[in-house]
N, C-alpha and C positions, 0 to 999 in steps of 0.2 A: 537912495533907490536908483538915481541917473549912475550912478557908479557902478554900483553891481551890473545894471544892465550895459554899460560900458565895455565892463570885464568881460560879462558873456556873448558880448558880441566880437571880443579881443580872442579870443580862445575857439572863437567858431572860425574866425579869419582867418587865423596862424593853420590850424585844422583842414582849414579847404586851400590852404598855399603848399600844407605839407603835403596833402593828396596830390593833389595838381602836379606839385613836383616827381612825386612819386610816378606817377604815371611817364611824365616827358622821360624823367630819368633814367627808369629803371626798367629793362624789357625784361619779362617772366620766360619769355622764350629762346633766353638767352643759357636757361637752365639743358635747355631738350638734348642738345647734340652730346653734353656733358653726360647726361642719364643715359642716353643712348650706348653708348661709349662704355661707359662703366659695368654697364650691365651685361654687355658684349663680351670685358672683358672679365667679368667674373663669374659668366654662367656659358659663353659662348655662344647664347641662343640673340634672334633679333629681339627688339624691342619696339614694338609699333605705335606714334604718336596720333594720331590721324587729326584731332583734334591742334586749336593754339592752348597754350596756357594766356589762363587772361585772367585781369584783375576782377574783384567781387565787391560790391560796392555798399551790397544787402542782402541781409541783415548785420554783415559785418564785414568789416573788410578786410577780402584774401582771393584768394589762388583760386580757378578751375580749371578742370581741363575735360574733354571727352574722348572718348571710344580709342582708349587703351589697350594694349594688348602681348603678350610675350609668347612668341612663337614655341611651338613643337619642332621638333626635329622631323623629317619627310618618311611618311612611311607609319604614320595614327592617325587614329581613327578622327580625330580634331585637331583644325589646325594651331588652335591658343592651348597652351596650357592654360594659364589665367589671363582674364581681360575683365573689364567693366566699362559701362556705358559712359558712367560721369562721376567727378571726382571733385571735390572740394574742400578746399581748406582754410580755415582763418588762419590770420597774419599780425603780430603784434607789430604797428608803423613804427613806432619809435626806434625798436631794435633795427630796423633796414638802414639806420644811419650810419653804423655800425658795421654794415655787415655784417649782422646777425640775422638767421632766418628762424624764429621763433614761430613755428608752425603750430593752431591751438589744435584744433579737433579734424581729423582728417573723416571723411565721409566719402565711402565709395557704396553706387547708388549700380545693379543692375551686376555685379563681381559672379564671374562664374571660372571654377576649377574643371580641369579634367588631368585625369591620371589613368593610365591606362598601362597594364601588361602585358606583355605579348606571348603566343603560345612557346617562344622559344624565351622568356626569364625576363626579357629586356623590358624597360621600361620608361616613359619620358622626363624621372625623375635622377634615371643615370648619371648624367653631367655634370646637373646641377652646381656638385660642389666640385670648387675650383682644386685641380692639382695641388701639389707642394711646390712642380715646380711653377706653372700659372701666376700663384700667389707669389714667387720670389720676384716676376718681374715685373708686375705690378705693384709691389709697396715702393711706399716713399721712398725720394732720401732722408737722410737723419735729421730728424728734427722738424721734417716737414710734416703736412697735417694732407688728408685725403679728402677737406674739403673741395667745392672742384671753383675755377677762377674765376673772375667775371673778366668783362671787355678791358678793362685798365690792369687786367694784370693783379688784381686785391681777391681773396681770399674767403668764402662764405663760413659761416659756423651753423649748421643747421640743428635744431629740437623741435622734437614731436612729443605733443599733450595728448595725446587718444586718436584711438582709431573708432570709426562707426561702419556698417555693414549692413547695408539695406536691399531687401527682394537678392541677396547673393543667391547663390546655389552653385555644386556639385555633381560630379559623377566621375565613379571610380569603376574599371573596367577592368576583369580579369579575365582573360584571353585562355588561360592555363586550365580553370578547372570550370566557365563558363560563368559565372557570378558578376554581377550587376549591382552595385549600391547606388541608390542615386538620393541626392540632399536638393528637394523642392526649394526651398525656405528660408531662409538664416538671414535672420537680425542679431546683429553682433553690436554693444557698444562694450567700447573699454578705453578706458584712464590712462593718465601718462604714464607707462610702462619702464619707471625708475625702481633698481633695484634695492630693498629696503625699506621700499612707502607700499602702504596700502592701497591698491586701486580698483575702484567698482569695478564691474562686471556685469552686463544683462546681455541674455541669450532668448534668442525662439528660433525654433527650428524643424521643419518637417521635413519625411524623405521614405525611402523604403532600402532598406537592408534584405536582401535574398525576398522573400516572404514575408519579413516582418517590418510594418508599418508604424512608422514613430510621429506624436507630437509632443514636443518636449520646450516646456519654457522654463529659464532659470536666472535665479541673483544670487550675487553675492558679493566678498570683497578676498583681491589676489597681491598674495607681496610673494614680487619675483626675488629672485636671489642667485649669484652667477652659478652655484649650482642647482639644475635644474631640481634634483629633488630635495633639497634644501626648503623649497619654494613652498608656501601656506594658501589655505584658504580660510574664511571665517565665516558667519552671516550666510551659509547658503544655503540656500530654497530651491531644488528643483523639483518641479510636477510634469505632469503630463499624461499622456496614454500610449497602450502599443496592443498591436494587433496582427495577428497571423490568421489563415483557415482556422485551425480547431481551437486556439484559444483567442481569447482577448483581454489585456489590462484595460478596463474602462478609463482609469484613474488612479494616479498614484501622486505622493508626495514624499516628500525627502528632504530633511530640513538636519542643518548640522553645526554646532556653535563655532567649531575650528576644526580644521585638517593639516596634519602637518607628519609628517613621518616622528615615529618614536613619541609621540605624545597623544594623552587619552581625548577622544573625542565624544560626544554626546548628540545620541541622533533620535530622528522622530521619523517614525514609518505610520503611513496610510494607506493601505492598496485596497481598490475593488476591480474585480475583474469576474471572468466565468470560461468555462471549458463547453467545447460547442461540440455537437453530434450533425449532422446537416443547419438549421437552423438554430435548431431548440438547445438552449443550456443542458448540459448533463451534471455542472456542478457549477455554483454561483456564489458568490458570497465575498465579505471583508475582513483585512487584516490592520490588526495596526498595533503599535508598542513601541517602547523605546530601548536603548543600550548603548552601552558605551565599548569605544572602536579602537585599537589601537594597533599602530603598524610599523615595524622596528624599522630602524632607518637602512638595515642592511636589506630589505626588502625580503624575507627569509621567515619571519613570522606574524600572524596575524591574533590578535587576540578579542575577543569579545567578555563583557562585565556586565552583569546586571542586566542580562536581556529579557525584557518583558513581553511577552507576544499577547494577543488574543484575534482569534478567528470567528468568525460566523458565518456556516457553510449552511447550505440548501440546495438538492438537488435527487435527479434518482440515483446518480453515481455513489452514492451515501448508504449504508446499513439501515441509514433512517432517514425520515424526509429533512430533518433540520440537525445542525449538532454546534454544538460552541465549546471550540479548542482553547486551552490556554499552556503557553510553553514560557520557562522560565527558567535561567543557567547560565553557564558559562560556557565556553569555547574557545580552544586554541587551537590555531594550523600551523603547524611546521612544513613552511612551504619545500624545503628542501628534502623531507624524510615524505612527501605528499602523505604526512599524517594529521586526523584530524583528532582532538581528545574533546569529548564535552565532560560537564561536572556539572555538580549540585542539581541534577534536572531534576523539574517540576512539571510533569504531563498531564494534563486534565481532559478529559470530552466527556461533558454531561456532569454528570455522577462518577465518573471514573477514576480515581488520581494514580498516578505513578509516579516515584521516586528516584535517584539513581544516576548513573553511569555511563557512557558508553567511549567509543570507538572507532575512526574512520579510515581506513589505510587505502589511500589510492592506486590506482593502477589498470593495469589491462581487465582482471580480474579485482573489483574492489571487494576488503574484505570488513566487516560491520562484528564490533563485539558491543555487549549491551548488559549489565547488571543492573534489572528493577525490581522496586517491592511496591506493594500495593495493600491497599487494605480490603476494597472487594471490588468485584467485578462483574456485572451483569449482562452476561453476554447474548441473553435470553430474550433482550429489551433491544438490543442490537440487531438480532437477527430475526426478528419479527415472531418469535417463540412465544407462546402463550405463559402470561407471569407466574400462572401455576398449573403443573403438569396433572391432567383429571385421574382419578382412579380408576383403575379398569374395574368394570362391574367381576363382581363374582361369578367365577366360572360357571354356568351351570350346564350337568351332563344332559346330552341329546338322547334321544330313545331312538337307536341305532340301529339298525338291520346289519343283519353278520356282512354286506357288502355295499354298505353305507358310506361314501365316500365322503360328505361333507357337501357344502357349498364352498367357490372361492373365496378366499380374502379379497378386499375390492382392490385391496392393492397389489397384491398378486395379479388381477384380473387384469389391471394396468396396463400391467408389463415394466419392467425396470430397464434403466437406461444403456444399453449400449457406448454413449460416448466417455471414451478418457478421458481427462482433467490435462490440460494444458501446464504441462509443470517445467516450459521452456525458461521462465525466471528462475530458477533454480541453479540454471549455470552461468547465471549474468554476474554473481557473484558471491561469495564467501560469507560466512556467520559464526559468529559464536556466541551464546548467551545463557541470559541466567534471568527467571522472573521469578517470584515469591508473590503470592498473594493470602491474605488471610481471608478471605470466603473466596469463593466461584459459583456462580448460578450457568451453569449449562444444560440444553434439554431438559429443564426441569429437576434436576439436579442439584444439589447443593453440598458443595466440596469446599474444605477446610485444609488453611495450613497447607496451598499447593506449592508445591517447588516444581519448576521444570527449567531442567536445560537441554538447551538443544545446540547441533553442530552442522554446518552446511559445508561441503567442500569437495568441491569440483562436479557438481549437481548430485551429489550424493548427501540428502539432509538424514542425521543420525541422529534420537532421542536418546540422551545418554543419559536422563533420568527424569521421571515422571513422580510427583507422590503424591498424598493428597488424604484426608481424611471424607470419609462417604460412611454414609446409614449406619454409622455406628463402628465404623472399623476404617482398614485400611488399606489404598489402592497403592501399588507399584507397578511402574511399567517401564520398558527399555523397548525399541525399535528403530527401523531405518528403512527409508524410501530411495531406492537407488534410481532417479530419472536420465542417469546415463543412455538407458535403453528406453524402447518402444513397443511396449505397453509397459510400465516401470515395475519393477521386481518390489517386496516388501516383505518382511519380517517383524511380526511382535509379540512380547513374552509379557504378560502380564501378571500378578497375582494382587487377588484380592482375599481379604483376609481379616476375621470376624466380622463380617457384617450381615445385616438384616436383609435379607436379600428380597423380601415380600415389597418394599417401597422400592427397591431397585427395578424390580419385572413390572409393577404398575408403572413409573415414571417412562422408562426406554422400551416395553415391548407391548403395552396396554395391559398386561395377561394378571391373573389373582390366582393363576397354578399350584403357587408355591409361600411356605414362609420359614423361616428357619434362619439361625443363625450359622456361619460358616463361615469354611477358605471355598476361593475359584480360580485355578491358575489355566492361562489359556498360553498356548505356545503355538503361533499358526505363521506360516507364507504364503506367500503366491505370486501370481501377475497379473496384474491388470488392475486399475480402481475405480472401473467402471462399477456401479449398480450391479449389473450382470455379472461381471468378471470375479467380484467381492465375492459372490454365491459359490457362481459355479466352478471357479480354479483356486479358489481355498483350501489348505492343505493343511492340519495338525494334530492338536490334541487339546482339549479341554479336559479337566480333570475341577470333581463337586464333591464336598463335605460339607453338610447340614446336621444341627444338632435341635432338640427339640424344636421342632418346627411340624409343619401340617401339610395335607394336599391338600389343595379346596376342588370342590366340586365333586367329589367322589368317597363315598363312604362304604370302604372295604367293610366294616362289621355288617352292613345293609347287603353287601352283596353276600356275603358269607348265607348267612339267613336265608337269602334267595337261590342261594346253591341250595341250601339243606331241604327248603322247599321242593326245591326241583325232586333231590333223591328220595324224599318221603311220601311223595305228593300229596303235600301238606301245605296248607297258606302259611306265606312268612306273617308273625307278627307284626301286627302296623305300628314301627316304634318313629315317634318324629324325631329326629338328628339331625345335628347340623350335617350339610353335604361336606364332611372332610373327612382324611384318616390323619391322627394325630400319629408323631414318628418320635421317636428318641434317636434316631440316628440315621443317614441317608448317605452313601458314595454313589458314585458313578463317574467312569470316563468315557467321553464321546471320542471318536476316528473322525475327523474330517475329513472329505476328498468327492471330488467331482458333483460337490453341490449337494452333500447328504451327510451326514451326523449318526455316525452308526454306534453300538454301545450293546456292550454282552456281558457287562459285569455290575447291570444296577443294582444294590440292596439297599432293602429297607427293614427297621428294626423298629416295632413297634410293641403295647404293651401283649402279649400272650400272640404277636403277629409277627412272621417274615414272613419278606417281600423279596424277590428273587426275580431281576426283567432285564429284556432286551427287548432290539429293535430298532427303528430309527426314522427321523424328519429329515426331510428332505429343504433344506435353504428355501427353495421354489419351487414349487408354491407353497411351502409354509405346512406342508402335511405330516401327520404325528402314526405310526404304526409301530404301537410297541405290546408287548404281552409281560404282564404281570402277571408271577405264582406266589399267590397267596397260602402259606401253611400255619396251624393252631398246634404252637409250641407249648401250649399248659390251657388251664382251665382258665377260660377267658372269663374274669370278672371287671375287665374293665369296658372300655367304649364297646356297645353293641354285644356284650360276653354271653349274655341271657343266653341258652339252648342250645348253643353250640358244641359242648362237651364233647357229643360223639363223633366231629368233625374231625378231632385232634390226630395230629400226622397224615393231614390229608392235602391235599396238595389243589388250592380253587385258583384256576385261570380268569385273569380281569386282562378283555385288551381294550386299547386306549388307541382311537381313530380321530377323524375331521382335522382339523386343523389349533393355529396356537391359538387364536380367538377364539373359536370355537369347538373345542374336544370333545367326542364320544367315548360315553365309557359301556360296557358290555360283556356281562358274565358269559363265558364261551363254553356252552354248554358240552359238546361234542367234546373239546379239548379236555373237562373236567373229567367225562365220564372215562376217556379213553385213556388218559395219563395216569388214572387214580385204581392201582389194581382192586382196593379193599374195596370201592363205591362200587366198580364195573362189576364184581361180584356178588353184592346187595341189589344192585340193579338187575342182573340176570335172574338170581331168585325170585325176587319181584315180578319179573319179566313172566317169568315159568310159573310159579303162581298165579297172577292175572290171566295166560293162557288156559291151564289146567281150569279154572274155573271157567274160561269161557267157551272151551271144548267140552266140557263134562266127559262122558263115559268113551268121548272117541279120543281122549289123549291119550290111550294106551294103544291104539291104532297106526302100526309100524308107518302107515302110508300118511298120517294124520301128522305124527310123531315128526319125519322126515323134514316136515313143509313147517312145522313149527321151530326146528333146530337151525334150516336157514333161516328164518324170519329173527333170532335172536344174532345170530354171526352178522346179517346187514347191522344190525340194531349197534352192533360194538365194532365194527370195520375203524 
C-alpha cells in the first residue's frame, strides 16, 4: 500500500515540476506578434490582441486570451469584422516538450461577426482572400513548414480537436437593397475537424431574417472531405420555430439518417404552425410523414421516394371547419430544365381520394399539368350545400287577374350582386389538365363518369371538354373565360341530351314546371360574371326537345271546358284532375339578350291537343309572360275529352304570368273570343238573341236597333 502511495505522490511531483517548468519556460505570448503578423499578411487587415495569452490551470490546463478582434477596413458601419470577449483552449503538456502544440477544444465565449455591403457592391469581405501574387511572397522556402518560431530559433506544429461557440452572434447588412439579418444567438460546438472522420455537431441559434424570426437548435455528426461537397452528414436532428406577421411555424422537426450528395436519404417531418389574419388564426393545423431524399452529385437533380404526408387543418380559411390531407408519391426536379415531374400521386381530404400525375415547369410564368381520377367526390359536403337537394313543391296555379303581376321572388327582392370575381390568379401562371371522376355530388346533383379538361394560358382558361352522365342522359360542354380584360369576356356551348329533366329543374331552380325526357343545347356569351352581369348581358340561344313528359300545374283539358263554359254559359263540369297537361312532344327555342329569354316558336303536341306559344321571362326578376294557343285537332277522348267535340278547330288562348316559383295561369277570355271567327259568331247570335228577348217588341225600333248594334261592335272590339 506504502508503494502505490509512494507512486502517486512520484507522478504528482514529476506533474507539478513539469507545470512549473512549463510556466518559467515557455511564454504564450511569445505566440501574438507571430499571429499578428500572419494574419497582416494574409488578409491585410489589423489583428487586435488587447488581452495577454495566459496559461489555464482549471479545469485543465491551457491557453486564454481576451478581447480579440480583426479589423474592418475605414469606411463600415463596424469597426471589427469578428471579435470575441474570451478565448480558451486546452493543451496537451507532454506534446510542448516537443514542440508540439496539440490544442484540445477551443472555446470562444461573446464572438460576434459583421458583414456588411455597401450601396456601391463593395463589401468588408473583399480582401479577404489573399492575391496569387500576396501568396507567392509569403510561402516558404522548400521544404520549410509555415509553423511560426519560438525565441531559440525551433519550430511549433500546431492541432486543433474542436471548436465551441458561446452567446456568439451576427449581422449581416445590405446597404443595396436595405435588408438586415441579424443572428441573436449561436451556440456552436464541433469535433476535430479532420478530413475522413466523423465529427459531432450541436447548434442553437436565434436571429431574424428580413421579417422572419428563427429559433433553431440542431445535432448531428459531419465527415469533412477536401471536397467540399463530397462532404456528409448522418444522425441529424434539427427542430425549431419561425415566425413572420401573417404566418407562424410553431414547431417543426427534421430528422435524417445520412446526407450526402448522389445517395438516398430517409427523413422525418413534424411541422405545426398557423396562418394569421390580425390576431386570430385563419388556418391552423399539422403535418408530418416521411420520404426518402436523394440529390445527384452534379447538384442538377433532386429526387424524392416514397413520400408520406398527412395534414390536419382547421380553420375558416377551409371549405369546412376541419379537414385531414394525406399525400403520397413520388417527385423529381431537373434542376437545370426548372422542371418538376410528380408520379404515383395519392391525394386524399376527408372522403376524397385522387390518383395520378402531374407536372411543374418553372419560370417567370409557371406552367402546371395534372392527370387524375377519382372515384367520387362530394363537393356539396365541401361547400356547405345541403346533402340533399328538397323538391320543389308542385307548382300550383294562382287565380290571376288579367293584370296580376305576381309577388317578388325573395331573391329577386335581394337584389344580385354587382361585384366581379377577382380572377387576377389566372395570369400568375399556365395549366393543363385532365380529372375523371366516377360520381360527382354538385348542387344536389349527381353526375357520373365526369371527364373534364381544362387549359389555362396567358390568363385565358379554356374548357376544352366537359362530360358527365346526369338524370338519365348526357351532359357535354366546351367553354372559355378570357380574364385578359376587365369585366372578363365568356363563352359556352353546352348540350344535354336524353335526360329527365323534372329532377334537374327541382334540384338547380326549385320549380316542378316541367318533366319529360329530352335534348337542351344552350350556346350563350357575354361579359361580366357578376350575379347582375350573368342576367343582364347574356347573349345566345337555348334550344328544348322533350318527349312524353307533362306540365304541372295547369290542366289545358280543364281550361278547355272553362272556355266552352264561357261560350255556352253553361257551368263547366266539376272533373278532379290532376293539375297537369300531359305532351307527347314539346320544342322551343329561347333568344337571349339584355336580361330576357324571348321565344316564338313554342309547340306542344298532345293527345287530340296543339299548343302553339310565345313570349318571354325576363332573368330579373324572374317573370314569366307567355300566351298559349290551345287547338282540338280530333275528338278528344283522352285527358279531359268529355264535351269538348264542338270546340274542334278552335283556337283557346292560356296566358301564363307571375313568376318561376310561382306562375299564373289564366284563360284569356277577350283573346279567345276575338281570335276565334266561328265562337265570335255563336257569341254574336247569342248576343243578339239575349237582346231581342230583353227588348221585346222595341228590337225592331231603328233608334233601339242602332244603340243595340254598337253595344255588340264594343262587345267584339
Amino acid at each position: 500500500m506504502k508503494k502505490i502511495i509512494y507512486i502517486l505522490l512520484g507522478l504528482a511531483l514529476a506533474t507539478l515540476v513539469v507545470i512549473t517548468a512549463l510556466v518559467k519556460l515557455i511564454d504564450p505570448n511569445e505566440f501574438k506578434p507571430q499571429l499578428v503578423e500572419q494574419v497582416r499578411k494574409s488578409t491585410g487587415r489589423e489583428l487586435v490582441m488587447e488581452g495577454d495569452i495566459g496559461w489555464r490551470f482549471w479545469p485543465s490546463l491551457g491557453l486564454s486570451l481576451e478581447r480579440v478582434a480583426l479589423r474592418n477596413p475605414a469606411g463600415f458601419a463596424e469597426p471589427d469584422l469578428v471579435r470575441f470577449e474570451r478565448g480558451d483552449a486546452s493543451v496537451a503538456v507532454l506534446p510542448l516538450l516537443s514542440h508540439r502544440l496539440d490544442i484540445g477544444e477551443v472555446t470562444l465565449t461573446g464572438a460576434h461577426l459583421f458583414i456588411q455591403t455597401r450601396a456601391d457592391g463593395s463589401s468588408n469581405l473583399n480582401d479577404l482572400i489573399k492575391t496569387p501574387e500576396a501568396a507567392k511572397d509569403s510561402e516558404p522556402a522548400p521544404g520549410g513548414k509555415s509553423q511560426p518560431p519560438t525565441s531559440n530559433g525551433q519550430t511549433w506544429q500546431i492541432t486543433l480537436q474542436g471548436v465551441v461557440l458561446e452567446q456568439a452572434s451576427a449581422l449581416v447588412q445590405d446597404d443595396r437593397n436595405g435588408t438586415l439579418s441579424r443572428l441573436d444567438q449561436l451556440d456552436l460546438a464541433l469535433g476535430q475537424l479532420t478530413p475522413g472522420q466523423w465529427v459531432p455537431v450541436t447548434l442553437a441559434a436565434k436571429g431574424v431574417q428580413g421579417k422572419l424570426a428563427f429559433d433553431i437548435k440542431g445535432e448531428g455528426e459531419v465527415k469533412l472531405a477536401q471536397d467540399a461537397l463530397a462532404s456528409e452528414l448522418k444522425n441529424l436532428s434539427l427542430s425549431g420555430s419561425l415566425s413572420q406577421p401573417q404566418q407562424r411555424l410553431d414547431s417543426f422537426s427534421v430528422k435524417a439518417d445520412r446526407l450526402a450528395l448522389g445517395e438516398w436519404s430517409s427523413l422525418t417531418l413534424n411541422l405545426q404552425g398557423a396562418q394569421l389574419e390580425g390576431d386570430q388564426p385563419t388556418l391552423a393545423g399539422s403535418l408530418e410523414g416521411t420520404l426518402k431524399a436523394r440529390v445527384d452529385k452534379g447538384l442538377q437533380l433532386v429526387e424524392v421516394s416514397d413520400a408520406k404526408l398527412a395534414a390536419n387543418l382547421q380553420g375558416k380559411a377551409l371549405p369546412r371547419p376541419q379537414m385531414n390531407l394525406k399525400l403520397a408519391g413520388f417527385a423529381r426536379a431537373e434542376l437545370d430544365q426548372q422542371k418538376i415531374t410528380l408520379s404515383k400521386l395519392v391525394m386524399s381530404a376527408d372522403d376524397a381520394l385522387l390518383r395520378g400525375e402531374g407536372a411543374v415547369r418553372l419560370g417567370a410564368v409557371p406552367k402546371i399539368e395534372f392527370d387524375l381520377k377519382g372515384d367520387k367526390l362530394d363537393l356539396d359536403s365541401w361547400l356547405g350545400e345541403p346533402a340533399t337537394a328538397k323538391a320543389a313543391a308542385p307548382a300550383q296555379p294562382a287565380a290571376a287577374k288579367a293584370d296580376d303581376k305576381g309577388a317578388v321572388p325573395a331573391k329577386a327582392a335581394k337584389g344580385l350582386s354587382t361585384v366581379e370575381p377577382d380572377l387576377s390568379a389566372l395570369k400568375a401562371f399556365d395549366l393543363a389538365g385532365r380529372l375523371q371522376l366516377d360520381s360527382l355530388r354538385l348542387k344536389g346533383l349527381d353526375l357520373s363518369a365526369v371527364d373534364l379538361q381544362l387549359a389555362l394560358a396567358g390568363g385565358q382558361l379554356t374548357l376544352k371538354q366537359f362530360s358527365a352522365g346526369v338524370a338519365g342522359g348526357q351532359v357535354t360542354a366546351e367553354g372559355a373565360i378570357d380574364a385578359r380584360q376587365q369585366p372578363a369576356r365568356y363563352q359556352v356551348h353546352k348540350r344535354v341530351q336524353g335526360v329527365n329533366v323534372r329532377p334537374l329543374l327541382q334540384t338547380l331552380a326549385q320549380s316542378d314546371l316541367l318533366e319529360g325526357k329530352g335534348d337542351l343545347e344552350v350556346q350563350v356569351q357575354g361579359t361580366g360574371l357578376s350575379e347582375q352581369a350573368l342576367r343582364d348581358k347574356m347573349q345566345g340561344k337555348v334550344s328544348l326537345k322533350l318527349s312524353d313528359g307533362a306540365l304541372h300545374g295547369i290542366n289545358l283539358a280543364e281550361m278547355i271546358r272553362e272556355a266552352r263554359a264561357t261560350l255556352t254559359g253553361k257551368g263547366a263540369d266539376q272533373v278532379k284532375e290532376a293539375r297537369k297537361t300531359d305532351f307527347s312532344a314539346l320544342t322551343a327555342s329561347f333568344q337571349l339578350a339584355n336580361g330576357v329569354a324571348r321565344s316564338d316558336d313554342i309547340q306542344l303536341f298532345a293527345p287530340a291537343l296543339r299548343v302553339r306559344g310565345q313570349g318571354q321571362t325576363a332573368l330579373v326578376p324572374q317573370t314569366l309572360d307567355f300566351l298559349f294557343l290551345t287547338s282540338i285537332v280530333e275528338s278528344s277522348k283522352g285527358q279531359g275529352g268529355k264535351g269538348v267535340d264542338e270546340l274542334k278547330d278552335i283556337t283557346i288562348p292560356v296566358r301564363i304570368g307571375g313568376h318561376w316559383q310561382a306562375p299564373t295561369y289564366r284563360l284569356d277570355v277577350k283573346e279567345l273570343l276575338t281570335n276565334n271567327k266561328v265562337l265570335e259568331e255563336k257569341a254574336r247570335k247569342e248576343a243578339e238573341r239575349g237582346l231581342k228577348k230583353l227588348l221585346g217588341d222595341k228590337a225592331d225600333n231603328d233608334a233601339v236597333k242602332g244603340v243595340a248594334d254598337q253595344l255588340l261592335k264594343g262587345l267584339f272590339k
